[in-house]
LUMBA-723569 format. One line per field, with one value per atom (N, C-alpha, C): atom name; z, x, y. Coordinates in Angstrom, 2 decimals. Last residue first. Example, Ala and Ser with C-alpha at 12.3 -4.5 7.8 and 13.67 -1.06 7.14 Angstrom:
// LUMBA-723569
lummar	c(N, CA, C, N, CA, C)
w	c(7.08, 7.14, 7.87, 7.80, 7.80, 7.80)
u	c(12.85, 13.67, 12.90, 13.19, 12.30, 13.20)
v	c(-2.25, -1.06, 0.03, -5.69, -4.50, -3.30)
// end
This chain:
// LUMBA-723569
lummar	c(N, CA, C, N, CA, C, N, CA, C, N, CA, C, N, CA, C, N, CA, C, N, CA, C, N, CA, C, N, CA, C, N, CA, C, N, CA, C, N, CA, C, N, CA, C, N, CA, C, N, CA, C, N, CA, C, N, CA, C, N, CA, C, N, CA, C, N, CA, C, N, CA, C, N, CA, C, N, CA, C, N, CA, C, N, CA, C, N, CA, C, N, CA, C, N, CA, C, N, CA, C, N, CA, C, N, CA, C, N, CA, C, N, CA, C, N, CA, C, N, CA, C, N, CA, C, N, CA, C, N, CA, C, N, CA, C, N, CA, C, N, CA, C, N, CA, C, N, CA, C, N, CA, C, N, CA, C, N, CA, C, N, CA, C, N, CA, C, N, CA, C, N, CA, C, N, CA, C, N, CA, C, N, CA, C, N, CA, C, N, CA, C, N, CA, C, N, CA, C, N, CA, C, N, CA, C, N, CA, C, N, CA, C, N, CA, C, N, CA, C, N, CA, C, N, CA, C, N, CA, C, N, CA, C, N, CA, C, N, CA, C, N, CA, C, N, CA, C, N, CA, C, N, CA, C, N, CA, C, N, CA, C, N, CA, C, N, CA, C, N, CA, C, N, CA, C, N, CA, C, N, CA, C, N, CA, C, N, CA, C, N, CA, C, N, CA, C, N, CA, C, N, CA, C, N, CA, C, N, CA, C, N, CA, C, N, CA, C, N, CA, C, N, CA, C, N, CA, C, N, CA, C, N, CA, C, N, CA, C, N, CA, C, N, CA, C, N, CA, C, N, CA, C, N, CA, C, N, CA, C, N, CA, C, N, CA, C, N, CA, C, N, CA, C, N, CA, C, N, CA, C, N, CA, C, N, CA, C, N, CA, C, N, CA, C, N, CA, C, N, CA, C, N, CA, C, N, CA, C, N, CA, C, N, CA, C, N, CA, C, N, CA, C, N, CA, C, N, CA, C, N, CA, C, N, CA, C, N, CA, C)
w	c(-2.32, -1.41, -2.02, -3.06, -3.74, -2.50, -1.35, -1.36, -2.03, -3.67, -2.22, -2.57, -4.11, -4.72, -3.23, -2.49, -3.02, -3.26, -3.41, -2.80, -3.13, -2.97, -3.90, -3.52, -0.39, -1.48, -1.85, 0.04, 0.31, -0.92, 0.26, -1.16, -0.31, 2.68, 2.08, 1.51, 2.94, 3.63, 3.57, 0.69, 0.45, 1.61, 1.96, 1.08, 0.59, 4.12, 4.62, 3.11, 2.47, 3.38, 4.01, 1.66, 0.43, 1.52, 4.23, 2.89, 2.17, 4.74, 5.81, 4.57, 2.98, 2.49, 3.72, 2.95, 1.56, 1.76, 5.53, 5.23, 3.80, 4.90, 6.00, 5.78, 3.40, 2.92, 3.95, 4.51, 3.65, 2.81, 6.69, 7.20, 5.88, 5.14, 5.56, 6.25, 4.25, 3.03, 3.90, 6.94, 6.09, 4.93, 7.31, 8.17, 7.76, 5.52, 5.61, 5.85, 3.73, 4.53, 4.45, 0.82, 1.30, 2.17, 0.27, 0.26, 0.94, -1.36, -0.11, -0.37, -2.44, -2.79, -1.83, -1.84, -1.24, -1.53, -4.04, -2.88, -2.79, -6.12, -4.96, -3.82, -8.37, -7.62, -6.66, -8.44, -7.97, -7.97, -8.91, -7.56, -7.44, -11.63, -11.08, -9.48, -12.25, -11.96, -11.55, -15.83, -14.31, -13.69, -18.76, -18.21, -16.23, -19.52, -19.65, -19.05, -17.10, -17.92, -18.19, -15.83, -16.22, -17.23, -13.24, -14.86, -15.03, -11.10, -12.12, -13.49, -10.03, -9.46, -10.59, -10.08, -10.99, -10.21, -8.95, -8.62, -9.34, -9.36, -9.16, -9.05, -6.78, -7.19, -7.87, -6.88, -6.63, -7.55, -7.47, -6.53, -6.20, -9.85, -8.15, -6.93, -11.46, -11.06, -9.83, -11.56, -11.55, -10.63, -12.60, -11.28, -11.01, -15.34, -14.65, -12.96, -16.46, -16.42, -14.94, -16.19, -15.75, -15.19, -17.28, -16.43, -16.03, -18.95, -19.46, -18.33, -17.93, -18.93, -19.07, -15.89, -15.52, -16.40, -18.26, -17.97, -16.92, -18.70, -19.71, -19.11, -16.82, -17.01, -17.96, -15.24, -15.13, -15.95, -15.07, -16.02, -16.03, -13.13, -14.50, -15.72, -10.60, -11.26, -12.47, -8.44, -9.48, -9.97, -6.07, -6.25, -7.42, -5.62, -6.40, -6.70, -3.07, -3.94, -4.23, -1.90, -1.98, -3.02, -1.79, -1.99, -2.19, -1.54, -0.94, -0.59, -2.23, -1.33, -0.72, -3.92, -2.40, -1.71, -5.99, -5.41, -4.00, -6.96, -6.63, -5.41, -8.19, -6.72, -6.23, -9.68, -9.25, -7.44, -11.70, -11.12, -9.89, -12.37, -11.31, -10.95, -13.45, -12.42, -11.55, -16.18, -14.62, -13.60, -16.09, -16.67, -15.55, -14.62, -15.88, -16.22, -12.59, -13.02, -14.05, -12.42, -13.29, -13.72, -9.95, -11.00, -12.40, -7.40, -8.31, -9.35, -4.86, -5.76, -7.20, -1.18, -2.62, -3.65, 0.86, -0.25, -1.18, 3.79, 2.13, 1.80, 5.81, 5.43, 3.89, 6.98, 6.06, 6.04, 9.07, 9.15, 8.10, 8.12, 8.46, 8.72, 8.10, 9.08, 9.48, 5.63, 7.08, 7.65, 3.82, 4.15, 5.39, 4.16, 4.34, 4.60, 2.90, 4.54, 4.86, 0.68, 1.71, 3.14, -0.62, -0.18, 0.48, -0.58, 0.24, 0.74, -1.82, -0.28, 0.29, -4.43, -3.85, -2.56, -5.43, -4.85, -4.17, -6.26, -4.86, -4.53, -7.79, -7.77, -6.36, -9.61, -8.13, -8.42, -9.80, -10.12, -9.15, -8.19, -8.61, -9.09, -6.14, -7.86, -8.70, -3.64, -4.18, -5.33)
u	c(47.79, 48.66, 49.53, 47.63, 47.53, 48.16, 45.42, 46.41, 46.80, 42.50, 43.14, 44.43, 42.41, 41.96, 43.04, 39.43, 40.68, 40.88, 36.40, 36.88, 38.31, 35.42, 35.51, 36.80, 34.15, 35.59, 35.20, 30.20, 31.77, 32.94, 28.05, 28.12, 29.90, 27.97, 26.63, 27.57, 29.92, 30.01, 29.21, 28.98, 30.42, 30.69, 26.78, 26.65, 27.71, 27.77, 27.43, 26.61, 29.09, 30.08, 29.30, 27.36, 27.85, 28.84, 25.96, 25.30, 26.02, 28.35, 27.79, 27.06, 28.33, 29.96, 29.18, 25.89, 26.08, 27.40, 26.45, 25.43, 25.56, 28.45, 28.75, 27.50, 27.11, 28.74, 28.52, 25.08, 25.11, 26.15, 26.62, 25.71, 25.44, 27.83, 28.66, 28.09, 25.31, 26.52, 27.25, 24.92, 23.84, 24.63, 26.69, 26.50, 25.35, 26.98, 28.24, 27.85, 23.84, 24.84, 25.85, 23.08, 23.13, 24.07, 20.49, 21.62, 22.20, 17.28, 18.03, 19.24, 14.31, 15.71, 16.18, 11.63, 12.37, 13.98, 9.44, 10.63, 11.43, 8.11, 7.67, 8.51, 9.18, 8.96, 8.50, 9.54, 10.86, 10.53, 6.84, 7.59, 9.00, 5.41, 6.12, 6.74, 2.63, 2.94, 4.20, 1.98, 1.94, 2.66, 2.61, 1.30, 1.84, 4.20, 3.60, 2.14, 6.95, 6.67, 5.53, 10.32, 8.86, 8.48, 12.63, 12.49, 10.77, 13.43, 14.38, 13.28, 10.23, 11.32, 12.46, 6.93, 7.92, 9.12, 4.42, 5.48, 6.27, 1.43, 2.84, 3.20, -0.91, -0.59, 0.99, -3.35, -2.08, -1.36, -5.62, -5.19, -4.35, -5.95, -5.96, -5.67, -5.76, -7.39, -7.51, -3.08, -4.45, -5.52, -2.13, -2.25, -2.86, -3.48, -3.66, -3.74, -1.94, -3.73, -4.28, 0.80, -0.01, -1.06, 2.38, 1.27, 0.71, 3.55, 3.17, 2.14, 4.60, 3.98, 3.24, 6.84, 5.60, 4.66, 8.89, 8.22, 6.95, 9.37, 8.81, 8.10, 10.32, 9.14, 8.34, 12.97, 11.73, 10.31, 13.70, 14.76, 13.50, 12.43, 12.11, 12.74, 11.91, 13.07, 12.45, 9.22, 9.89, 10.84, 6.77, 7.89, 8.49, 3.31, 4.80, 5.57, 1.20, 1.81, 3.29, 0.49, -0.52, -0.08, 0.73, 1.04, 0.30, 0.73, -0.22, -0.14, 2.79, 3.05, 2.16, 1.08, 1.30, 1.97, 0.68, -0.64, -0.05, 3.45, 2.65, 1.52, 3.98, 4.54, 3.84, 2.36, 1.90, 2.61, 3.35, 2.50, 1.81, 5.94, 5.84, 4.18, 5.14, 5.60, 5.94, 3.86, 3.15, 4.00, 6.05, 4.67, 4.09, 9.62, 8.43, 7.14, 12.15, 10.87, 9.82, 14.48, 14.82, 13.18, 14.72, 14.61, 14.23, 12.88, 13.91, 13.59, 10.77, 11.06, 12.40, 11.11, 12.02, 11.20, 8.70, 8.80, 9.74, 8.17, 8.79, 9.23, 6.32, 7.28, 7.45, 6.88, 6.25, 7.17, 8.22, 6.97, 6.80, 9.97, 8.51, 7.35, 11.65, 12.24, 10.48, 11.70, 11.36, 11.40, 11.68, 10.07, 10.15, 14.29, 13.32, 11.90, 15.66, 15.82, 14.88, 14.21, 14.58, 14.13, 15.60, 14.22, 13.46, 18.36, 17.96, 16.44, 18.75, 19.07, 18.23, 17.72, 17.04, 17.19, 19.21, 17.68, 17.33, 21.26, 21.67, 20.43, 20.94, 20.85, 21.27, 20.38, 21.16, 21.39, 16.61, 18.18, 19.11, 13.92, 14.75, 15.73, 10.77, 11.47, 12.56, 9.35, 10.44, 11.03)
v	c(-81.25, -81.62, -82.82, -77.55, -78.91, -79.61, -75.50, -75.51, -77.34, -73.53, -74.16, -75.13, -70.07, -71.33, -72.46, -68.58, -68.30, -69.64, -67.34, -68.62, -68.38, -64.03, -64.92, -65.48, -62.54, -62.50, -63.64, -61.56, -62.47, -61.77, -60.74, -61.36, -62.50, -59.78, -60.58, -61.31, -57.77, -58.85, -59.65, -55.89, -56.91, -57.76, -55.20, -55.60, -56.97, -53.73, -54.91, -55.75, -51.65, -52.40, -54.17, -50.18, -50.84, -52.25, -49.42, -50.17, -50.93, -47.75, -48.65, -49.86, -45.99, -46.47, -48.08, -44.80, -45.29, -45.95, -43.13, -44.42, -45.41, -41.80, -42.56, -43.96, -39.99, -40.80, -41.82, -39.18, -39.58, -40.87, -37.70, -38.57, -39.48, -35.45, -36.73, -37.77, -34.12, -34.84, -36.13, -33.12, -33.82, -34.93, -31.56, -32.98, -33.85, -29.63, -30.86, -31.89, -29.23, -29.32, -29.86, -28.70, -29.61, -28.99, -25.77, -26.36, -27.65, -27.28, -26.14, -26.63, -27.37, -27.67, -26.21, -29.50, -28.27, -28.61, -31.01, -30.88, -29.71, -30.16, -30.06, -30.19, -30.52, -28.99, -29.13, -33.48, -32.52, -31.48, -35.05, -34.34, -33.35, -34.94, -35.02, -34.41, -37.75, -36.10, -36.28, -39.04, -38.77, -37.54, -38.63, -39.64, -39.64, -37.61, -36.83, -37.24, -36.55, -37.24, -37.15, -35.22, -34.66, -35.88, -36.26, -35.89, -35.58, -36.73, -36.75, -36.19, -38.81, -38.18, -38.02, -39.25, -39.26, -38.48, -41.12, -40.16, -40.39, -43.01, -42.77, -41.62, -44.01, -43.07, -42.97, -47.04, -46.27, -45.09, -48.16, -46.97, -46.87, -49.47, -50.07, -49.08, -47.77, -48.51, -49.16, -47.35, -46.03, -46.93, -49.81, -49.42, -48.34, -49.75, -51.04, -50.43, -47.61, -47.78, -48.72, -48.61, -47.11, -46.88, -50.30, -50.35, -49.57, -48.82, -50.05, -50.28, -46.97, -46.75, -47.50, -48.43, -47.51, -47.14, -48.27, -49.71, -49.28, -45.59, -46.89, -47.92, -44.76, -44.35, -45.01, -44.82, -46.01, -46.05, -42.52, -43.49, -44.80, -41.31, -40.81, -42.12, -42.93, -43.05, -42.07, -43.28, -43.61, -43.03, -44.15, -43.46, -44.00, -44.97, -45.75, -44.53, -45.51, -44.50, -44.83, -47.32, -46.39, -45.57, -51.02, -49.12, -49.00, -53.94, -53.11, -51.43, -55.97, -54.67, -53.85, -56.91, -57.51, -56.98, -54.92, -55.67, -55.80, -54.69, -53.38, -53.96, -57.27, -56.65, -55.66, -57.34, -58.39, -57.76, -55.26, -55.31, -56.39, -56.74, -55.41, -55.49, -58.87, -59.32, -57.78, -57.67, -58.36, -58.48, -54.97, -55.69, -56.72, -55.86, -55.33, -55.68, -55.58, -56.05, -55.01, -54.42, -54.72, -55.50, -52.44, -52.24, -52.75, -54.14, -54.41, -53.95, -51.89, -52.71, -52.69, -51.69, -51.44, -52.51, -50.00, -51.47, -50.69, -48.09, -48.15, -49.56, -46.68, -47.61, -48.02, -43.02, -44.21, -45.61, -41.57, -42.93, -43.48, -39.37, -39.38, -40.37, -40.90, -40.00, -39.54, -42.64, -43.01, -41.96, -40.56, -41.52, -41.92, -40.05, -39.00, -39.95, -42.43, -41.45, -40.82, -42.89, -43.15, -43.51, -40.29, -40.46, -41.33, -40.49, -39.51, -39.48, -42.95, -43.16, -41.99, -42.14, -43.32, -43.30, -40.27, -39.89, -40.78, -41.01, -40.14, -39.86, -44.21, -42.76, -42.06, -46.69, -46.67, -44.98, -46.74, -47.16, -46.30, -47.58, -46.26, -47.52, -47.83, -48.00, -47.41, -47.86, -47.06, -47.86)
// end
């Protein structure tokens, strides 16, 4: 899964797992070999993507074709792979769907800010 911070990234996800797959995040911010090098030891089958990503997917395109992996374009139409958003089923979002959502994204961000910490307060002169 290759996304920027989107409302697609949690929902799809959710959804891969709900169906078994297991899902490798990769960091937006890798390009060229060092994505590709991730692609390899992740060992995908098929690279989910960001439309916003499509540049740097460009760049390797060929490379991962050959290794067999399939990308997916999510957000947007591009002209070197296929896209998935007709293929997902757009239905209305429930409440309990929405607030399962809220609830996971506020959980995430929450054990995020208990990773990172408050920043050192300063200490007392003696």
């Amino acid at each position: 899964l290759y996304m920027t911070n989107r409302i697609e990234f949690i929902t799809t996800w959710v959804g891969l797992c709900k169906i078994g797959v297991t899902v490798a995040f990769l960091n937006c911010e890798m390009k060229g070999d060092s994505l590709l090098h991730c692609l390899r030891e992740s060992q995908v089958q098929k690279l989910i993507f960001g439309a916003e990503l499509g540049a740097n997917i460009e760049r390797v395109i060929n490379t991962a074709v050959n290794k067999g992996i399939e990308p997916l374009c999510i957000g947007g139409q591009l002209d070197f792979t296929r896209s998935i958003d007709a293929e997902i089923s757009v239905q209305p979002i429930t409440d309990q769907i929405e607030a399962f959502v809220l609830v996971l994204s506020f959980r995430i961000y929450s054990l995020i800010f208990l990773q990172v910490g408050q920043p050192d307060t300063p200490r007392q002169q003696r």
